[in-house]
C-alpha positions in Angstrom: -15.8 7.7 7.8 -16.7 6.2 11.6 -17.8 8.9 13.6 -17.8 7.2 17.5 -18.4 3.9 15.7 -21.2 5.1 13.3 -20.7 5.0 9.8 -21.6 8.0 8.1 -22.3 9.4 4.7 -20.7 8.5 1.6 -17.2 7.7 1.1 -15.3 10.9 0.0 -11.2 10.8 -0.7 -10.6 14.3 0.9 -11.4 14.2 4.4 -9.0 17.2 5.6 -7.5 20.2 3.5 -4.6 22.6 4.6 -5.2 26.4 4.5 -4.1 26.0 0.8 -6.7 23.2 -0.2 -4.0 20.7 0.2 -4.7 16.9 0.9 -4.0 15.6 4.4 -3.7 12.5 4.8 -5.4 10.6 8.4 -2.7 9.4 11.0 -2.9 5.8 11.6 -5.0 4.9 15.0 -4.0 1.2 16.0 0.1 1.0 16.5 0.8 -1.8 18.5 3.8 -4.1 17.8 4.1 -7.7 17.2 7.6 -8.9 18.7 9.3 -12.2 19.2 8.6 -12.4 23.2 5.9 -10.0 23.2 6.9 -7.3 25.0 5.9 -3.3 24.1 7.5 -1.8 20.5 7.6 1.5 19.7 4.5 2.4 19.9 1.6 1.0 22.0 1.2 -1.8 24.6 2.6 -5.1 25.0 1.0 -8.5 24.7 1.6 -9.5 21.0 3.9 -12.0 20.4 5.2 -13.4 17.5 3.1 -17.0 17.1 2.3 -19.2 13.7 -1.5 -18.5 12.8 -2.2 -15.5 15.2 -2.5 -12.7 12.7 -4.3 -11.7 9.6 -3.9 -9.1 7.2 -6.3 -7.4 5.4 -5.2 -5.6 1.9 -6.4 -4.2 -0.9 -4.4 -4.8 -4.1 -4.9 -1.2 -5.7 -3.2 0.2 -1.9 0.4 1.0 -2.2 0.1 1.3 1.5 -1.2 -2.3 1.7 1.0 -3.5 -0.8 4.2 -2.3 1.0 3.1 -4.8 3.4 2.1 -7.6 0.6 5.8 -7.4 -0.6 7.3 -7.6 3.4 5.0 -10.5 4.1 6.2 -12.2 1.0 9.9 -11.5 1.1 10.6 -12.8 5.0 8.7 -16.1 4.0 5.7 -15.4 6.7 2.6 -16.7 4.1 2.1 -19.8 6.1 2.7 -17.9 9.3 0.3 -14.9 8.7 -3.5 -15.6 7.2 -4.5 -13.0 4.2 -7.6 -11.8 3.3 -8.2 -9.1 0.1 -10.7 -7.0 -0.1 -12.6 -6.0 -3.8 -11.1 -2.8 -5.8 -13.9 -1.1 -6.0 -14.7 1.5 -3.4 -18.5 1.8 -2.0 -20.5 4.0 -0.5 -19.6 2.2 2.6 -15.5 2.3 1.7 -13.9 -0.8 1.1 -16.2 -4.0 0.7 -15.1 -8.2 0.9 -16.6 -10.1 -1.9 -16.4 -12.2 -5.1 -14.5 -10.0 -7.2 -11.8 -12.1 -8.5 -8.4 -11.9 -6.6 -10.7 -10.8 -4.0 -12.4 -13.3 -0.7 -14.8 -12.6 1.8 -14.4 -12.3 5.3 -14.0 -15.9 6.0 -12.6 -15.1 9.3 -14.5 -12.0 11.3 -17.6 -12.3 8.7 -17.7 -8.8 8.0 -18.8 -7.4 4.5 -17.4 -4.3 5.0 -13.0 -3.4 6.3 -15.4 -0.2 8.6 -16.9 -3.3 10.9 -13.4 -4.8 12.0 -12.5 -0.9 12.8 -15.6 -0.9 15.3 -15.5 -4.4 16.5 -11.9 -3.3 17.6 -13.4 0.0 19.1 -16.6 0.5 19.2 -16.3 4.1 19.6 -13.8 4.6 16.8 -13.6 8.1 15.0 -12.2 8.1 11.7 -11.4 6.0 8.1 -11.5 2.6 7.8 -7.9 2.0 5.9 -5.8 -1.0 4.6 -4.0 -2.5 5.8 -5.2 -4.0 8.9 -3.6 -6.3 11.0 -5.3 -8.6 12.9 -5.2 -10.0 15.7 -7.2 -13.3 16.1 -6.6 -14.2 19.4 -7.4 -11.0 21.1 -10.3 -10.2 18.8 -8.6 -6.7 17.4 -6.5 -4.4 15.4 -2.7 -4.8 16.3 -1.3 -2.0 13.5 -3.1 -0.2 10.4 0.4 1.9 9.5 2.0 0.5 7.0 5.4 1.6 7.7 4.7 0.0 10.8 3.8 -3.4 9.6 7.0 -3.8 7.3 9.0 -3.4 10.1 7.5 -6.0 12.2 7.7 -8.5 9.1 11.4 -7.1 8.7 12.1 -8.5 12.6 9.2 -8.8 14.8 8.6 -12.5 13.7 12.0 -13.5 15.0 12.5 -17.2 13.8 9.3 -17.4 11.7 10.5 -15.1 9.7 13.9 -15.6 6.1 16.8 -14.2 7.9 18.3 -14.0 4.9 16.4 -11.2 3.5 17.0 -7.8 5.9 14.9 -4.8 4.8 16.0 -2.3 7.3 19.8 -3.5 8.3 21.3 -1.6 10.7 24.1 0.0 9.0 21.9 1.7 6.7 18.6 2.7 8.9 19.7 6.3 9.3 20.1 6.3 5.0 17.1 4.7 4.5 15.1 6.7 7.1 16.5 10.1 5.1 15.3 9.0 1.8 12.2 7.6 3.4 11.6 11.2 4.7 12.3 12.9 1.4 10.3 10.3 -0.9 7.4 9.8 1.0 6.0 13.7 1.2 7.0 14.3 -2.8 6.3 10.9 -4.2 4.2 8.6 -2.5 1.9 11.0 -0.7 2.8 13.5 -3.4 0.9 11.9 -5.6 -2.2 12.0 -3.6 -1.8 15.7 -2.9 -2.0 16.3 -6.5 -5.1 14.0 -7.4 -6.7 15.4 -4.7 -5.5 18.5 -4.2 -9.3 21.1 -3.8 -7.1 24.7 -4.9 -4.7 25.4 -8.1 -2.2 26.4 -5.7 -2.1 23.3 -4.1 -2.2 21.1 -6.7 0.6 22.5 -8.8 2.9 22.6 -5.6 2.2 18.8 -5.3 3.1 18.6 -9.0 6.3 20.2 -8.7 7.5 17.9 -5.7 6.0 14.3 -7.8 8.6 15.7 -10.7 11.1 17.2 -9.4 11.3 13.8 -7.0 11.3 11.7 -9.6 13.8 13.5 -11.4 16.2 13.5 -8.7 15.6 9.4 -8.5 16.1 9.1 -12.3 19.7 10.8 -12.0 20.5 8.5 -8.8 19.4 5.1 -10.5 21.0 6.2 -13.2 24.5 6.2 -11.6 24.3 3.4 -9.5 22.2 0.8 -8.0 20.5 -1.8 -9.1 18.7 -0.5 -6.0 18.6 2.3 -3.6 21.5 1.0 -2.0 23.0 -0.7 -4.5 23.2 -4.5 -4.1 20.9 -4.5 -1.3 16.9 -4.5 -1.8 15.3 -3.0 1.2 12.2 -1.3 2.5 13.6 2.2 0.6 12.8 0.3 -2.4 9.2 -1.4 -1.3 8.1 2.3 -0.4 9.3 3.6 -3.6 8.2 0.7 -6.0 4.7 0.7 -4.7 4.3 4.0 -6.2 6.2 3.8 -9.4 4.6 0.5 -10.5 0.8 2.7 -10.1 2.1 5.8 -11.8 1.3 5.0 -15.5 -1.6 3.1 -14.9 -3.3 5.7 -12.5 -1.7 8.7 -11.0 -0.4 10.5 -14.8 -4.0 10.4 -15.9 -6.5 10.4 -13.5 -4.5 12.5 -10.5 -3.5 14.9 -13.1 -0.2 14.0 -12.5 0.7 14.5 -16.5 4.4 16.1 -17.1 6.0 13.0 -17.9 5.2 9.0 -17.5 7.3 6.9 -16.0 8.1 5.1 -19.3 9.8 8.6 -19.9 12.2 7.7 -17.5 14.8 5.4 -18.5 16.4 4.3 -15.4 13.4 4.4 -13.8 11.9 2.4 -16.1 14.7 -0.2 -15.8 15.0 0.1 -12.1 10.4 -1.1 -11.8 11.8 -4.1 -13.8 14.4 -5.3 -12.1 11.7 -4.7 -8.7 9.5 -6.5 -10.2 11.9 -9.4 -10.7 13.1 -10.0 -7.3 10.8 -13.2 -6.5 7.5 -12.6 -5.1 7.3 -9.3 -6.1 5.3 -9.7 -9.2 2.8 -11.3 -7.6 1.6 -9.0 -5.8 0.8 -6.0 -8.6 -2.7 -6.6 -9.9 -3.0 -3.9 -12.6 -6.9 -4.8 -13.2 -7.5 -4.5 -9.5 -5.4 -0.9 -9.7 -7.6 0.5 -11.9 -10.8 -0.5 -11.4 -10.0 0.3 -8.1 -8.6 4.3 -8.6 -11.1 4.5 -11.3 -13.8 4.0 -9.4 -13.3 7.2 -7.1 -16.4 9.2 -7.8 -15.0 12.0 -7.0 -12.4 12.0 -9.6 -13.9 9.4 -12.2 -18.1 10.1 -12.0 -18.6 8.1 -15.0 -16.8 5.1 -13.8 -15.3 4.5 -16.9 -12.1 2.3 -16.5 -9.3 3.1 -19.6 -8.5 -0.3 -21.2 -4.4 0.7 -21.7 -1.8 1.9 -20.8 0.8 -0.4 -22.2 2.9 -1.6 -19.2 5.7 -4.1 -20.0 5.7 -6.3 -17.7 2.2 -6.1 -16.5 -0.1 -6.3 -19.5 -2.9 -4.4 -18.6 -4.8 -4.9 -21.4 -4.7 -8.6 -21.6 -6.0 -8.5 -17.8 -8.9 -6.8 -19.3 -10.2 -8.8 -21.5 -8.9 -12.2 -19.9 -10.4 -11.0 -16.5 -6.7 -11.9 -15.4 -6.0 -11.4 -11.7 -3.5 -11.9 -9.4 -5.8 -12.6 -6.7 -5.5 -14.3 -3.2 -4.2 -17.4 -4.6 -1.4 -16.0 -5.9 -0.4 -14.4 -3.1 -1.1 -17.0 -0.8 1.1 -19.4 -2.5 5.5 -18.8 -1.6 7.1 -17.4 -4.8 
């Protein structure tokens, strides 16, 4: 991590444990908002308004985080409007690197060859990890937002006319819903997940277990009896937040976060629910399974040998074909409208 702008050590996944050896995660540092007139969001001070060719994001395709905003960007139309750069799967010593990978780019843009340099060129005395995504800023030289939840939002309506207004993520009729099951997915599932894989105690680990299962069995019986999405006809940012972690569960979290009860090919609407996600245009191309796991896989902490498994067997996704094809998604693909 950046210690007052200095990198230092390794890069390790666990930065903070609970009293129970639990995994916590790092609160986001930049939260400023990007609105049509640029006046103050939420969070944060004002000055960043909505303009063609302003902002870049940077993304890693194994993120879920980063790919909530992959999906956002993509749905509301806003490719030509907001610049992309990805970074390569593989985390470093140094974190996450720019390169040649393929479906990666280098920093074209701030020239960096690690994400931890735009962290200090933004603050020079910056404490803390280096995360996707970022958003950038290239006008005022810095980091607008690097919370995801954030970012979707801004896509969703900070863009005012740049922006599909036929696509709402977050309509108003149905925040307070979605913000519940936000707040009841996101501790059990998506960060769930996480608490398990990197959970430093028994204790804590099978407590994160329990929540991943007993989560996704509660979503199993409510896709089951209705949908095809969260809210039924609508697709919304309920089902971005969910999706991103559904479409790494097979391919990462059941084997190599220990995460092992059940895969989600054991879940029939589950199952059915990821493909009809994955169907909505422009969704597909932003899941790069070869970029997934070489990128989880490479966690030294959890994978020393660095051995990357060649299945499983997604339909859909074809993992193994990306193997041996060296088959990416890559920049292009996501820099081209559906």
């Amino acid at each position: 991590m950046l210690v007052d702008g200095k990198w230092t050590a390794d890069w390790q996944p666990v930065q903070a444990t609970d009293k129970k050896g639990g995994f916590v995660r790092q609160t986001s540092g930049f939260r400023h908002w990007i609105t049509p007139d640029g006046s103050a969001g939420p969070t944060g001070e004002a000055g960043f308004k909505a303009e063609a060719g302003r902002y870049h994001l940077y993304v890693a395709l194994i993120c879920p985080w980063a790919s909530r905003t992959l999906i956002a960007r993509k749905l509301k139309g806003l490719e030509d409007a907001i610049s992309l750069s990805v970074v390569e799967p593989a985390l470093t010593d140094e974190g996450w690197r720019f390169g040649d990978y393929p479906g990666s780019d280098r920093d074209t843009l701030n020239g960096a060859s690690h994400l931890h340099e735009l962290y200090t060129r933004a603050d020079p005395h910056y404490t803390g990890r280096a995360t996707v995504p970022v958003l950038w800023d290239k006008e005022r030289a810095t980091i607008v937002n690097n919370e995801s939840a954030d970012i979707v939002r801004m896509f969703n309506s900070g863009f005012g006319t740049l922006a599909r207004p036929d696509f709402e993520l977050y309509p108003q009729d149905l925040r307070e819903r979605i913000d519940a099951l936000n707040e009841r997915i996101y501790p059990r599932l998506n960060n769930g997940v996480y608490r398990a894989g990197f959970a430093t105690t028994q204790l804590a680990y099978e407590e994160a277990f329990a929540d991943v299962f007993s989560m996704l069995d509660e979503l199993e019986e409510r896709l089951g009896g209705e949908g095809p999405f969260l809210f039924g006809e609508r697709f919304t940012e309920a089902d971005i937040r969910l999706f991103v972690t559904l479409v790494r569960f097979d391919a990462a979290y059941h084997g190599l976060f220990k995460c092992n009860l059940r895969r989600l090919a054991d879940y029939p609407a589950l199952s059915a629910y990821l493909a009809r996600v994955l169907a909505v245009p422009g969704v597909r191309g932003t899941v790069d399974i070869d970029h997934i796991k070489r990128g989880y896989y490479s966690i030294k902490a959890l994978n020393p040998t660095g051995i990357v498994p060649v299945g499983p067997d997604l339909p859909g996704l074809d993992p193994v074909a990306s193997r041996y094809a060296g088959q990416a998604a890559g920049a292009q693909a996501l820099k081209e409208p559906a």
